[in-house]
N, C-alpha and C positions, 0 to 999 in steps of 0.2 A: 605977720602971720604966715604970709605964703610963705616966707624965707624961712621958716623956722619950717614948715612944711616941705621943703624941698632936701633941706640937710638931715631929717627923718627919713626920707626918701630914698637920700646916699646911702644913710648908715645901711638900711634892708639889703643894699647891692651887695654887702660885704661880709666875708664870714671874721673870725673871731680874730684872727694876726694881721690885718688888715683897719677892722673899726677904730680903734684906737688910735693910729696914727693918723687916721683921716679926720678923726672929731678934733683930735691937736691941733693939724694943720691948718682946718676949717677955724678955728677960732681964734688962733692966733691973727689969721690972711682973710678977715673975713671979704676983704676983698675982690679973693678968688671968684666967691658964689657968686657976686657981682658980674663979674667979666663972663662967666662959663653961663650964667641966665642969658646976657646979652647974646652972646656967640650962638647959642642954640635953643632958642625960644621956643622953637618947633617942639625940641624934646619934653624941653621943662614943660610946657600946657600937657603933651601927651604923658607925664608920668603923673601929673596931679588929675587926670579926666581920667586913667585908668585904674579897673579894680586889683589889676595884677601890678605891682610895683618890680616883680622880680626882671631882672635882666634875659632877653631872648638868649637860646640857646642855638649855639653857633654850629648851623649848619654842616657847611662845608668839616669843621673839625671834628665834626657824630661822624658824617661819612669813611673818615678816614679812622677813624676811632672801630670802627663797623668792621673795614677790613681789618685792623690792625689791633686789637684791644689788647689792652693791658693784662699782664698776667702774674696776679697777685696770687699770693701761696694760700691753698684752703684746706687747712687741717682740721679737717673733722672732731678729733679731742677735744678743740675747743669749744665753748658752747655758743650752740648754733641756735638761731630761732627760724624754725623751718622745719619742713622733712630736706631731711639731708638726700634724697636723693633726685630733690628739686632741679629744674633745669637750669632757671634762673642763679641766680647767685648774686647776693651786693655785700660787699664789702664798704661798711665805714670804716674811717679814718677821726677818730673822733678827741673830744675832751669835756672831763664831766663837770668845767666850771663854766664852760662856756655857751651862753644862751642860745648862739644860733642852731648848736648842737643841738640842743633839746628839743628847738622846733624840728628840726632833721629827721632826729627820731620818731616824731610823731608822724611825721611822712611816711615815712619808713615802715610804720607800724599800719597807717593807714594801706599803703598799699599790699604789706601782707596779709589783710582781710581780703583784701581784693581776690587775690592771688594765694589763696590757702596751700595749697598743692604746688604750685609752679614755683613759688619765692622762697628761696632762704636768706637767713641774713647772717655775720660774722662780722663784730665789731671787733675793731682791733684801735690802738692805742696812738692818738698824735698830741700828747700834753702841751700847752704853751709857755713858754716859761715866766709869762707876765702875769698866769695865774698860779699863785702860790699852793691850793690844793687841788690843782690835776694832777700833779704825778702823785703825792701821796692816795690818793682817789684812785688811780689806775694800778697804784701797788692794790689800795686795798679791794680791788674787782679781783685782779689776778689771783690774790690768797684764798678769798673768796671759791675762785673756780679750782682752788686745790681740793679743797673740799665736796664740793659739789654744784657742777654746770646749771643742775635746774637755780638752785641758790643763788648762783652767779648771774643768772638772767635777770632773776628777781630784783636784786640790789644793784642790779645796772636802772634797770627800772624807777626803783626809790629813790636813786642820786639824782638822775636827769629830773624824776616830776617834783623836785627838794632844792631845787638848787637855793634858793632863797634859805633854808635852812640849813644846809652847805655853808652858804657866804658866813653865814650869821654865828653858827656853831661852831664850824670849823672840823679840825679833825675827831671832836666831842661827836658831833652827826657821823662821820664815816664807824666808829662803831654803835653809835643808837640804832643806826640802818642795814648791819650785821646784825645784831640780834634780832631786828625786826620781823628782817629772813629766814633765822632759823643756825645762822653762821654761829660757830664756834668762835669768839670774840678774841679768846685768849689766842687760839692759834694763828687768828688772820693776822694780830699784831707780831707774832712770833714771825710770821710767813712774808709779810711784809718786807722784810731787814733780809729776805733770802736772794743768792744768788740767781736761785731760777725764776722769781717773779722778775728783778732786775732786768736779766735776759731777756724776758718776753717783751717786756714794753720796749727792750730796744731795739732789738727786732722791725716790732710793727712801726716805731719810728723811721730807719733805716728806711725798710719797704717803703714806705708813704712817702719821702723824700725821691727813692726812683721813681715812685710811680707821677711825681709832680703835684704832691702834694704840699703847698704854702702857707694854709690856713687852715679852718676849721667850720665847718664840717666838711669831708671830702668822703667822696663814693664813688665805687666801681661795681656796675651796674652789667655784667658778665664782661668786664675788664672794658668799659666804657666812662669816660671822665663824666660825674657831677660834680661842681664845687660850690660850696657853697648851704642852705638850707633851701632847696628849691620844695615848690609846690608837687603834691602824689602826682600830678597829671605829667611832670617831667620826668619822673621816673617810671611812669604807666608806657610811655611814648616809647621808652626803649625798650622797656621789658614786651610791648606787645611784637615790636620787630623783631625782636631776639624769637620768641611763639613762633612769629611765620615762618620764619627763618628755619626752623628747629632745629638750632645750635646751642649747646650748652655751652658752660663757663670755659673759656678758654684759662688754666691757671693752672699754676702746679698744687697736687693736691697730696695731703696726706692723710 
């Protein structure tokens, strides 16, 4: 039981390009869990005594994240959740088949309650390619926001709290979930197959590969690394030094 507890444990460390080769490995080697229990007994009792399973966030590299942050592009066009003239700024890095996403989002969301006025958010697009409906998912957001940003927000919405119906339906759910919204059904599949939805997702893939992005879910948090599906209070933590500080997003903006 504890060992089956500990390897749950792993999986939580890990965002979405990442899980699945660890659960292979693990199972194929279970004799890894073996030796890395022995080697660090310390850790293993401290992440099964603890409420928080997530991994500490690495000091020294916020500092320098601090001076240095990342400067991801914020195009306003695109649809934003927030006042746009927010100080804060996070940028995801996401994919709509992958579960640790979704907890992400919820983070995300929680903390923009927090922070009504100071947070905005701007999802942008990292599909994996081991899951078979993230990119068609990420076309059908982008068609979506040809039409219209409030829409677009919507049916980002409906995919992430769907994802089980997602798995299950398949691209049948990416237009049930358009119409849901109010989307034009016929054009999103039209829009879909276009060069400029194409473009956008690859873009934000590009970006997200400078910016050191591996997996999924990934945020810049006024050009400061998250990786991962971390808890609101690690994204509270920056955002509230970013306040003292009173600097906004460092990023190219359109």
């Amino acid at each position: 039981m504890k060992l089956f507890v500990f390897v749950c444990a792993l999986l939580t460390l890990v965002g979405c390009n990442t899980k699945e080769q660890l659960r292979s490995t693990l199972m194929q080697n279970p004799d890894i869990l073996v030796d890395v229990m022995k080697r660090h007994r310390g850790k293993f009792v401290g992440i099964m005594n603890s409420p928080d399973q997530a991994r500490p966030m690495d000091v020294a590299s916020l500092e320098e994240q601090f001076r240095n942050p990342k400067k991801p592009e914020i195009d306003t066009k695109r649809p934003i959740k927030g006042k746009i003239q927010a100080p804060v700024t996070i940028v995801g890095y996401s994919d709509f088949q992958c579960p640790f996403c979704s907890r992400g989002e919820r983070s995300v969301d929680e903390v923009r309650k927090k922070y009504p006025t100071q947070v905005k958010y701007l999802f942008k697009h990292f599909p994996l390619k081991f899951h078979a409906l993230a990119m068609p998912a990420a076309k059908a957001y982008e068609a979506v926001a040809l039409q219209s940003k409030e829409k677009a927000l919507k049916y980002q919405e409906e995919l992430f709290n769907n994802q089980a119906a997602l798995n299950q339906e398949k691209e049948a759910y990416l237009e049930k979930a358009a119409a849901k919204v109010g989307a034009d059904v016929a054009r999103m599949k039209k829009d879909m197959e276009s060069e400029r939805v194409a473009k956008q997702i690859e873009k934000d893939i590009e970006e997200g590969r400078q910016m050191g992005v591996r997996g999924t879910p990934a945020f810049l948090v006024n050009g400061v690394f998250i990786s991962g599906a971390r808890p609101p209070k690690d994204f509270e933590d920056i955002i509230e030094r970013w306040l003292k500080e009173g600097k906004r997003a460092v990023s190219s903006t359109k």
